[in-house]
N, CA and C atoms as an extended XYZ file, in Angstrom:
450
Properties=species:S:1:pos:R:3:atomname:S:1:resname:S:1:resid:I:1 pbc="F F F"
N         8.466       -9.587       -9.509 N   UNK     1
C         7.827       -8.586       -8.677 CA  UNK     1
C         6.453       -9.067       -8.251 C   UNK     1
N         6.370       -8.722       -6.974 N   UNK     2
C         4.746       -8.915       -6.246 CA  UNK     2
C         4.233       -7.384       -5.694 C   UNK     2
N         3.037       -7.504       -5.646 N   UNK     3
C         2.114       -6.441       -5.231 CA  UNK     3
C         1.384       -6.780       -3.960 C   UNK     3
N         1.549       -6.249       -2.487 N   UNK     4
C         1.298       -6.559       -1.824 CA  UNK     4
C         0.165       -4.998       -1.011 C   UNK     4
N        -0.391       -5.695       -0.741 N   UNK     5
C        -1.372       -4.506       -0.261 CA  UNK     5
C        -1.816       -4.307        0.832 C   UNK     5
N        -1.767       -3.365        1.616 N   UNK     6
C        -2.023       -3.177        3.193 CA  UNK     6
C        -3.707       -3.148        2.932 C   UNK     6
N        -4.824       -3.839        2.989 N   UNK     7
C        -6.123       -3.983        2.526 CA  UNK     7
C        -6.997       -3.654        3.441 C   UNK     7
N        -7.006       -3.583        5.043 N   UNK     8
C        -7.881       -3.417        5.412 CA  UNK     8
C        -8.520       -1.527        5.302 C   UNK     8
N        -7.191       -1.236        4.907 N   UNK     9
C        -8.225        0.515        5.083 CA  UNK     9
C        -7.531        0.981        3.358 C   UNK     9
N        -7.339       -0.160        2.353 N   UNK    10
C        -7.276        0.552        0.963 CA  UNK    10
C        -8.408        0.719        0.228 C   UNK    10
N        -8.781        1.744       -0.150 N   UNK    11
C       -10.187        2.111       -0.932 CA  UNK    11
C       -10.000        1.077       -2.033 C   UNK    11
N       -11.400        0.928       -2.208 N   UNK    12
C       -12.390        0.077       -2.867 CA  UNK    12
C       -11.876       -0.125       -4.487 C   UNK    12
N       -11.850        1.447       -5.306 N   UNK    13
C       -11.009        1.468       -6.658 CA  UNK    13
C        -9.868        1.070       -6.393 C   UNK    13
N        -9.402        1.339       -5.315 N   UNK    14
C        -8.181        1.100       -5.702 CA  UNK    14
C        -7.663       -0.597       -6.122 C   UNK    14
N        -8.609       -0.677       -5.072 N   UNK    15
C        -8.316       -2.791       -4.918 CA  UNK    15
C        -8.835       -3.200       -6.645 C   UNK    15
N        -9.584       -2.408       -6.985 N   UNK    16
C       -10.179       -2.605       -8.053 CA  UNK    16
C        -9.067       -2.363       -9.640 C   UNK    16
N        -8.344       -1.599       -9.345 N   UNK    17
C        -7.423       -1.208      -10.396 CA  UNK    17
C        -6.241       -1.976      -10.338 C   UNK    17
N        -6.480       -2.809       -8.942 N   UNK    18
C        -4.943       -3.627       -8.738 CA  UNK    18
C        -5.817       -4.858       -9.461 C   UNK    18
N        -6.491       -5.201       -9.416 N   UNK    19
C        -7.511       -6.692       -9.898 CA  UNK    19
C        -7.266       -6.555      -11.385 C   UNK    19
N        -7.019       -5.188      -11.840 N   UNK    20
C        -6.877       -5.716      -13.339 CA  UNK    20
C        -5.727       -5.634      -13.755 C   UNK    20
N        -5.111       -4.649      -12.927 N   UNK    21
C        -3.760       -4.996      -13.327 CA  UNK    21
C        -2.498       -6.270      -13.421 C   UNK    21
N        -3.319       -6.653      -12.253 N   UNK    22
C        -2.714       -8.286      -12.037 CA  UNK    22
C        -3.347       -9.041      -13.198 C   UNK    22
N        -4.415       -9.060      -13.690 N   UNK    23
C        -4.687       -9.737      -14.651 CA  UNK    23
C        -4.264       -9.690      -16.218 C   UNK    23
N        -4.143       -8.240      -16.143 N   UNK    24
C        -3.329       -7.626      -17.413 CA  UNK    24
C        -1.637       -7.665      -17.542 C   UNK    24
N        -1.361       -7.612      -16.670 N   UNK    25
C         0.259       -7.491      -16.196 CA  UNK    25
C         0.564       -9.191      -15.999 C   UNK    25
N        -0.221       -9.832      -15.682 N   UNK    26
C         0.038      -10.828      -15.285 CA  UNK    26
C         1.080      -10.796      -13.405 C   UNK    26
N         0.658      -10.329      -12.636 N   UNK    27
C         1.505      -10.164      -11.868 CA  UNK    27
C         0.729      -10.183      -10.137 C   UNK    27
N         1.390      -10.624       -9.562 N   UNK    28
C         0.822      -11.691       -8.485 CA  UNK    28
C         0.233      -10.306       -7.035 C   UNK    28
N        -1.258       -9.743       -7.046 N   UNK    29
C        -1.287       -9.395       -6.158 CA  UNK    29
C        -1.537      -10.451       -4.665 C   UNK    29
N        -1.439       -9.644       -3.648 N   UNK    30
C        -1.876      -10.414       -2.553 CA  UNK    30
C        -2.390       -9.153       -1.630 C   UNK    30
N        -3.498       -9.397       -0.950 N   UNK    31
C        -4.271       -8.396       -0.394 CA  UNK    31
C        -4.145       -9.246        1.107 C   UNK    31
N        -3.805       -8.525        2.145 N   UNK    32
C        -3.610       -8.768        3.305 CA  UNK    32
C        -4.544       -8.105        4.400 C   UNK    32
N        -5.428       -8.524        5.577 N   UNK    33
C        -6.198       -8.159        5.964 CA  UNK    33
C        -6.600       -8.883        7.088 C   UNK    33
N        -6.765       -8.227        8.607 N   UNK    34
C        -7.434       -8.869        9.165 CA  UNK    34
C        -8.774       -9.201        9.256 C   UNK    34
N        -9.375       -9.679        8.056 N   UNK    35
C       -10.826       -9.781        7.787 CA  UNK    35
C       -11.423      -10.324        6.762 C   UNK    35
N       -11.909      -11.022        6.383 N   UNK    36
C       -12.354      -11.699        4.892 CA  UNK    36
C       -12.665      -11.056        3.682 C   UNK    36
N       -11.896      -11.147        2.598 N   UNK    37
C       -11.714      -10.296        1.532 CA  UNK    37
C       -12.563      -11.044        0.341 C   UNK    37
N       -13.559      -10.233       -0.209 N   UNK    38
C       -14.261      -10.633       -1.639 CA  UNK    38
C       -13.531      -10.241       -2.346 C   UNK    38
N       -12.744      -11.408       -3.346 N   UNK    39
C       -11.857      -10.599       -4.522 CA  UNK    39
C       -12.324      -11.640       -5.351 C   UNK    39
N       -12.301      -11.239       -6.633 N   UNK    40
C       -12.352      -11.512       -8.030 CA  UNK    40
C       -11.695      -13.490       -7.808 C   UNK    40
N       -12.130      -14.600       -8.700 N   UNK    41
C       -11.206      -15.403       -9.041 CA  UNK    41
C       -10.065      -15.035      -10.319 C   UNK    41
N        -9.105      -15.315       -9.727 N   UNK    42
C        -8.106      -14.983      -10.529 CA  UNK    42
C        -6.771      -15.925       -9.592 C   UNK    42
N        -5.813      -16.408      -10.873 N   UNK    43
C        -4.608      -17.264      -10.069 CA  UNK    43
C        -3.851      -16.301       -9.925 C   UNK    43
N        -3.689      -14.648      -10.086 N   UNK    44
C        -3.336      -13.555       -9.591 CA  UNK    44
C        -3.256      -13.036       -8.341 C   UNK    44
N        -4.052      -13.106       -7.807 N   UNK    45
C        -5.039      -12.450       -6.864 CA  UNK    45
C        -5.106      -13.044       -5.861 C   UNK    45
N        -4.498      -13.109       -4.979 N   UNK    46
C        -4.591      -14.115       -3.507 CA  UNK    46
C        -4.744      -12.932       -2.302 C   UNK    46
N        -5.240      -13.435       -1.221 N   UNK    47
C        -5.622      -12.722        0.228 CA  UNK    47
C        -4.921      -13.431        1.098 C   UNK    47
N        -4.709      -13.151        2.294 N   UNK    48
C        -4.224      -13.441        2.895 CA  UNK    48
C        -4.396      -13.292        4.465 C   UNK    48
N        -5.738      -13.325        5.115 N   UNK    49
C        -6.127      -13.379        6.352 CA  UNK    49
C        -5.562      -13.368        7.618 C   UNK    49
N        -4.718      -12.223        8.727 N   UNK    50
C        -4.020      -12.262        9.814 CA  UNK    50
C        -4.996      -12.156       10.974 C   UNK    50
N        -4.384      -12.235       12.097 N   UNK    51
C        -5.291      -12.194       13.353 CA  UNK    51
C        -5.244      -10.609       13.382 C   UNK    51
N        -6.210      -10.062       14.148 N   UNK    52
C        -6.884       -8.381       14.441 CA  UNK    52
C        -5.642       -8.491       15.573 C   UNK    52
N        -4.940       -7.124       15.527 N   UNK    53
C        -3.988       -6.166       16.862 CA  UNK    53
C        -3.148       -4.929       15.870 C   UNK    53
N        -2.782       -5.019       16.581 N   UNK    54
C        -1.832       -3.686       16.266 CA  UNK    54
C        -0.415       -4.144       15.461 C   UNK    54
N        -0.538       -4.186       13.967 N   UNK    55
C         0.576       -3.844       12.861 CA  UNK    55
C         0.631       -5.231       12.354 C   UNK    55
N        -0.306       -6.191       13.164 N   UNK    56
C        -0.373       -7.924       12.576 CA  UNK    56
C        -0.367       -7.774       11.035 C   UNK    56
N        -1.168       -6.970       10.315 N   UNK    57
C        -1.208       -7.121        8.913 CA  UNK    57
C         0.233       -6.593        8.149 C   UNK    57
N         0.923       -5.516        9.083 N   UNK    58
C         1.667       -4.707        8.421 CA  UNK    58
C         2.917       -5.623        8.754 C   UNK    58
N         3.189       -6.568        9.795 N   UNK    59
C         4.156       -7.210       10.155 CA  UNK    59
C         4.150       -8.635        9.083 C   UNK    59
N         3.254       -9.169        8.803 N   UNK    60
C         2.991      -10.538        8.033 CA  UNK    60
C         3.579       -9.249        6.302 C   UNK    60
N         3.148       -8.168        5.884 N   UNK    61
C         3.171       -7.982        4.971 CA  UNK    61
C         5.553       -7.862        4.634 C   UNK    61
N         5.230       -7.226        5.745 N   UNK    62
C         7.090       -6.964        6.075 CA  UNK    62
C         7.902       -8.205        6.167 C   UNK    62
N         7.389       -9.144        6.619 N   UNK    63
C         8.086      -10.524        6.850 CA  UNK    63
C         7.986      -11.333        5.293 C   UNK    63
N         7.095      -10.914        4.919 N   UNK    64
C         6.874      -11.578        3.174 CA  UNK    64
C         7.090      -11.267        2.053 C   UNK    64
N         8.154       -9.632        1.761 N   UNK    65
C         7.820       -9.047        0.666 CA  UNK    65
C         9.791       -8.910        0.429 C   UNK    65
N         9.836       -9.172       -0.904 N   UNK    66
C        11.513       -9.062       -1.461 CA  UNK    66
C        11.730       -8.115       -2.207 C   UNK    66
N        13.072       -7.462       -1.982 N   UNK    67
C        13.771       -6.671       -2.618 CA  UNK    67
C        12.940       -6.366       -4.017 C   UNK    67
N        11.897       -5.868       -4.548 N   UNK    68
C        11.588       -5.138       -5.854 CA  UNK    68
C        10.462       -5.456       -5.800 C   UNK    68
N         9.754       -6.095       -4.872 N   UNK    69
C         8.385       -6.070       -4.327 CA  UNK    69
C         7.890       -5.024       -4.561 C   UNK    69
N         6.528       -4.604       -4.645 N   UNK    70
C         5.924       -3.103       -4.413 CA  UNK    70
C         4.312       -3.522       -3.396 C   UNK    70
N         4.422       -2.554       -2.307 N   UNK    71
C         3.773       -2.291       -1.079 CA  UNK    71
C         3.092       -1.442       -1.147 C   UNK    71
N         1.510       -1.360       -1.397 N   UNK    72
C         0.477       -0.752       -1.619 CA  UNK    72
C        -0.019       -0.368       -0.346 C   UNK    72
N         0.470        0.601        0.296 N   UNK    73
C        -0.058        1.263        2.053 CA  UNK    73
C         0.184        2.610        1.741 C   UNK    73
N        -0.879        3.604        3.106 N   UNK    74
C        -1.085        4.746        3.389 CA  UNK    74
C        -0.269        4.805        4.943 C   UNK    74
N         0.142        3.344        5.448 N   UNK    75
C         0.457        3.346        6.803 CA  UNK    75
C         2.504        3.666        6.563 C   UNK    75
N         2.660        4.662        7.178 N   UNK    76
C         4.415        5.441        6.692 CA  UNK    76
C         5.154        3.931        7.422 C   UNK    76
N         4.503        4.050        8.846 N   UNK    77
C         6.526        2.971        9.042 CA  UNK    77
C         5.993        1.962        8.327 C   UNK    77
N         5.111        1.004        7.867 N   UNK    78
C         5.087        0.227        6.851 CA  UNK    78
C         5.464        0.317        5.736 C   UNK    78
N         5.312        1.537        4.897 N   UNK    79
C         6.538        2.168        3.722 CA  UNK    79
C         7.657        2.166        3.736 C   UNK    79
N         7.799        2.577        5.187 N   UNK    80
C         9.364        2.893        5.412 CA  UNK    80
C        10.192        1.434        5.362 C   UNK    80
N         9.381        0.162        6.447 N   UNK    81
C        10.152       -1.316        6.216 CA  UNK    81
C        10.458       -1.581        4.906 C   UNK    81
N         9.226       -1.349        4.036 N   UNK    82
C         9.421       -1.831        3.114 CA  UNK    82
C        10.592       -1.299        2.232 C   UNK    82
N        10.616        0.320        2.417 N   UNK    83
C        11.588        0.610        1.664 CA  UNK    83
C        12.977        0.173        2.047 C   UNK    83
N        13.378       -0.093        3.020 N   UNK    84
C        14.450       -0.495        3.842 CA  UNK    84
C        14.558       -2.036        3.658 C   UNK    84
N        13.799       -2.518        2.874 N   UNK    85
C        14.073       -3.662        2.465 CA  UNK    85
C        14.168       -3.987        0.752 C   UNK    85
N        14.317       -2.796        0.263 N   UNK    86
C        14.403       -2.843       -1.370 CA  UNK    86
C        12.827       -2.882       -1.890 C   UNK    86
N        11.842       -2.935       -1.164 N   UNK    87
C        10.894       -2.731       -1.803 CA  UNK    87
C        10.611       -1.324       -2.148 C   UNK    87
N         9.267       -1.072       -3.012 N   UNK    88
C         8.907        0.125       -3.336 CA  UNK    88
C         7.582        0.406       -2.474 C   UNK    88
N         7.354        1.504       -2.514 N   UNK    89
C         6.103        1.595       -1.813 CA  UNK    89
C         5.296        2.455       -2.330 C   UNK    89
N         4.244        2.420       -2.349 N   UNK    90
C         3.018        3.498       -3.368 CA  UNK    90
C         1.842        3.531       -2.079 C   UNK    90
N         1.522        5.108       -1.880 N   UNK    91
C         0.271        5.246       -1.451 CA  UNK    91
C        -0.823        5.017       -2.104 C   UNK    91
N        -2.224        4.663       -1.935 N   UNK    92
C        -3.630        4.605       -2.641 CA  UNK    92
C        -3.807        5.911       -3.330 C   UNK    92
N        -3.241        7.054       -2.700 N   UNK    93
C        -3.466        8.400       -3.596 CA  UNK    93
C        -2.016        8.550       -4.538 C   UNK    93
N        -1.489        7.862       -5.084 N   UNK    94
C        -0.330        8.258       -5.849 CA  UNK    94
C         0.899        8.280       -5.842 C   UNK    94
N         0.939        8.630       -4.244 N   UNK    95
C         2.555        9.194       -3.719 CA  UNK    95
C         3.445        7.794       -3.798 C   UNK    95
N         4.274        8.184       -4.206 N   UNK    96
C         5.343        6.973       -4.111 CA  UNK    96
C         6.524        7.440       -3.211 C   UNK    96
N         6.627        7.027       -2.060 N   UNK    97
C         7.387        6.851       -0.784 CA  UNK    97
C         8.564        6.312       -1.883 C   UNK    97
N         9.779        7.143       -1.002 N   UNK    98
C        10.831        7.003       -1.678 CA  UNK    98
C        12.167        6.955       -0.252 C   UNK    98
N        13.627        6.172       -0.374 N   UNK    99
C        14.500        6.138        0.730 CA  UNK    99
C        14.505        7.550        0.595 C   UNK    99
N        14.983        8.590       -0.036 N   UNK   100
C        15.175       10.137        0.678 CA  UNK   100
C        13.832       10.877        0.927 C   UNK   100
N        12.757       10.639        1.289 N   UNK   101
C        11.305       11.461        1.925 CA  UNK   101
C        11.007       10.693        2.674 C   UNK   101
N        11.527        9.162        3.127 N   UNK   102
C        10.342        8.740        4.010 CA  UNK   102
C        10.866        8.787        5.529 C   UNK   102
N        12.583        9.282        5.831 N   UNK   103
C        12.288        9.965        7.180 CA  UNK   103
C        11.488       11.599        7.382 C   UNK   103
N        11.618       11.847        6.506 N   UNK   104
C        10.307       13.329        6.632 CA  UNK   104
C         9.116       12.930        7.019 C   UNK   104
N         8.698       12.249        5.850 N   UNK   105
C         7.036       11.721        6.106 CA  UNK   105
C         6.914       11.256        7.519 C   UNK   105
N         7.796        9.663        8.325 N   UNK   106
C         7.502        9.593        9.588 CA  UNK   106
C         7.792       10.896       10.333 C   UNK   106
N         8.711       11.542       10.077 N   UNK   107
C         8.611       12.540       11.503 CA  UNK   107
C         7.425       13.154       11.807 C   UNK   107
N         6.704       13.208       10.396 N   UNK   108
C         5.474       14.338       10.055 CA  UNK   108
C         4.357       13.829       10.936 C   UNK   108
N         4.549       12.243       10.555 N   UNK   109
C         3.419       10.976       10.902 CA  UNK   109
C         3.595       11.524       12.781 C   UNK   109
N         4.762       11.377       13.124 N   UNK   110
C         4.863       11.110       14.490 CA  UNK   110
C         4.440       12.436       15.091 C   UNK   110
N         5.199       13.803       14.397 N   UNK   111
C         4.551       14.909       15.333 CA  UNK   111
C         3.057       14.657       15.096 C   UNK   111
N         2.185       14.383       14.014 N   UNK   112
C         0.781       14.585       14.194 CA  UNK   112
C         0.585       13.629       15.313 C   UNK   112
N         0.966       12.488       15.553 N   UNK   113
C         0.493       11.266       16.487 CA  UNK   113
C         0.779       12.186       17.986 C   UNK   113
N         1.553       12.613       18.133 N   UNK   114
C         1.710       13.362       19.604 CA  UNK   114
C         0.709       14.449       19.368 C   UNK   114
N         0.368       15.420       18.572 N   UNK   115
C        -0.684       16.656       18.640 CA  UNK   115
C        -1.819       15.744       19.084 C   UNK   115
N        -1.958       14.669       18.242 N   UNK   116
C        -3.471       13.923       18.439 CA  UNK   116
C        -3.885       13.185       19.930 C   UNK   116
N        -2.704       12.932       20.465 N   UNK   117
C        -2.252       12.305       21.907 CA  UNK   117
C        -2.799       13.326       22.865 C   UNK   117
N        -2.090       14.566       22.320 N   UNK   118
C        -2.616       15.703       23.299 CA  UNK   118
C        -3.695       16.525       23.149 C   UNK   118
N        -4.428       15.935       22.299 N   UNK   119
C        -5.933       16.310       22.472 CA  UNK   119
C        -6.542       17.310       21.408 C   UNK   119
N        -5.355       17.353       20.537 N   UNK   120
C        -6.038       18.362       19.438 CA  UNK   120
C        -6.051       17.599       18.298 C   UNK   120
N        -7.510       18.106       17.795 N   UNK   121
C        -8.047       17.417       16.697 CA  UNK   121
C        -7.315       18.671       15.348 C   UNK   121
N        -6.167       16.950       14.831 N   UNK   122
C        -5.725       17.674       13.678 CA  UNK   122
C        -6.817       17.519       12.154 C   UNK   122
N        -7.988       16.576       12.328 N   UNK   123
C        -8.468       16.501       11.432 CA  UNK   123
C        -8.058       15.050       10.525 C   UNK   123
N        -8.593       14.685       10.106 N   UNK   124
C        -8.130       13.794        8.572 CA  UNK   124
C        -7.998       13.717        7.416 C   UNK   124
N        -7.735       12.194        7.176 N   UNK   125
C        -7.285       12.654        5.756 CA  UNK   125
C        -8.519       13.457        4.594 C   UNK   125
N        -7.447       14.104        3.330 N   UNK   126
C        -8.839       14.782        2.597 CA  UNK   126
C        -9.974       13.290        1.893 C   UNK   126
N       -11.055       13.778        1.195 N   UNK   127
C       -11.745       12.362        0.730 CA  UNK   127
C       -10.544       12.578       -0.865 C   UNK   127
N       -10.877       10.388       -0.885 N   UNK   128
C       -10.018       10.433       -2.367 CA  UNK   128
C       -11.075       11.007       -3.141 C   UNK   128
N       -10.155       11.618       -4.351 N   UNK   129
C       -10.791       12.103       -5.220 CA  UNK   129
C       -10.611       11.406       -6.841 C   UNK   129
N       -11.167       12.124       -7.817 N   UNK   130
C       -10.598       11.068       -9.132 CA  UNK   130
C        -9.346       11.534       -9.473 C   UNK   130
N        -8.726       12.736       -9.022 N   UNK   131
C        -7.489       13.013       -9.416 CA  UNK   131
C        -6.673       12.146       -8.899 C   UNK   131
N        -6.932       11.856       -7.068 N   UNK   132
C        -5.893       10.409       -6.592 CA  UNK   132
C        -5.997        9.305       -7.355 C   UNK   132
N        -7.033        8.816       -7.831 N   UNK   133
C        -7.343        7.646       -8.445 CA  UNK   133
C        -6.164        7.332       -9.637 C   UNK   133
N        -6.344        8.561      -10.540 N   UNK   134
C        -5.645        9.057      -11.723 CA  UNK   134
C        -4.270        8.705      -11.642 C   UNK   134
N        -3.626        9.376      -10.359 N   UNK   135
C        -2.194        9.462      -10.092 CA  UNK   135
C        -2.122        7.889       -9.605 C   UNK   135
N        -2.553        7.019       -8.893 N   UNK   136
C        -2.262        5.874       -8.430 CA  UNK   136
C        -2.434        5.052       -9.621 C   UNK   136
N        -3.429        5.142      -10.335 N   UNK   137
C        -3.331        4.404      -12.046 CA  UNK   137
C        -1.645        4.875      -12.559 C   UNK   137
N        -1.548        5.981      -12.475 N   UNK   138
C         0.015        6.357      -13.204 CA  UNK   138
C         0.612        5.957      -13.026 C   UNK   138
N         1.135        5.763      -11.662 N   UNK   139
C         1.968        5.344      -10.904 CA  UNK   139
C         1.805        3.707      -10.976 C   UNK   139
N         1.569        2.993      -10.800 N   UNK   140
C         1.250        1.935      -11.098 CA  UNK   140
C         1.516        1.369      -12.021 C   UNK   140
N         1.253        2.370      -13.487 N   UNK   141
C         1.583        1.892      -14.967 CA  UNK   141
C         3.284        2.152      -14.836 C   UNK   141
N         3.736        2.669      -14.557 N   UNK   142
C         4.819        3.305      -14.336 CA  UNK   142
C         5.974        2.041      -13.697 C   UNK   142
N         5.333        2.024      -12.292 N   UNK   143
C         6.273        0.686      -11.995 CA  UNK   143
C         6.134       -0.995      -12.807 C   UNK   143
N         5.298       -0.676      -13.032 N   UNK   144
C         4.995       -2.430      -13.803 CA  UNK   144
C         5.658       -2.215      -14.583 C   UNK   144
N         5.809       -1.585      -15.751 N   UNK   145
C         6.354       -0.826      -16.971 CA  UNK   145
C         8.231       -1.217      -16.274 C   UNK   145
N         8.222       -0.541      -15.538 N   UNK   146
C         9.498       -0.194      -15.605 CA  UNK   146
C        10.055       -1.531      -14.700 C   UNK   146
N         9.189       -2.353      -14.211 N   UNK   147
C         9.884       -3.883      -13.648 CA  UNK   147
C         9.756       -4.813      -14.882 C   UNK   147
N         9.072       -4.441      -15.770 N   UNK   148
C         9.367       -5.770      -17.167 CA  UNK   148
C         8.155       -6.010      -17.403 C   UNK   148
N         6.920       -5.912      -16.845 N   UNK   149
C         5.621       -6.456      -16.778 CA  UNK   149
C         5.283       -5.844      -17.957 C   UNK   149
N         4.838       -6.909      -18.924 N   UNK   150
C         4.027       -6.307      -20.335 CA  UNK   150
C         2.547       -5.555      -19.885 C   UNK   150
């Protein structure tokens, strides 16, 4: 199993809780980003630098990740590839995208993208809090745990 992370818009703890987990777990993150990433040395821990457009990071992450992979994004059709490819997928706040919720979630994704098209401000996301933090630590212990990772 690899840990792959949609990085340019994952909060700060979070990157931070994956840094030790890879070190503790022993287990290979890679942080993907169109932009230069300060991470920890560790033979864990690799980045992975794409060109800036539209889904470049989320497309390099989809083209690279295998069946029991787990995909660290807030971005849905990037969950969704992944899940459609045997990977798992975990939001930064906890949620673990699953094959039966994640045509809900896009439809949800897409009606907000048309409200927002047409000019009404639906607002954003809430701020993370330590309870998300909490649940994405869980979750996390949870899949490593349950892929073999001591």
């Amino acid at each position: 199993m690899k840990i792959w992370v949609d990085a340019d818009a994952c909060p700060i703890a979070i990157k931070e809780m994956l840094y030790r987990a890879a070190e503790r777990r022993r287990v290979v993150v890679t942080l993907v980003a169109n932009q230069f990433l300060r991470v920890p040395p560790s033979c864990y821990i690799k980045t992975k630098r794409v060109a800036a457009g539209f889904n470049v990071a989320d497309d390099q992450i989809v083209a690279c990740i295998n069946a029991g992979d787990l995909v660290v994004t807030a971005d849905i059709p990037l969950a969704a590839a992944a899940i459609k490819k045997g990977a798992q997928a975990l939001n930064p706040r906890g949620d673990l995208y699953s094959a039966e919720t994640i045509a809900e979630r896009l439809s949800m994704r897409n009606f907000m993208d048309e409200l927002r098209s047409g000019g009404i401000d639906t607002g954003g996301p809430a701020p993370m809090t330590p309870r998300h933090r909490q649940n994405f630590a869980n979750q996390l212990d949870r899949i490593l745990a349950a892929s073999g990772k001591p």
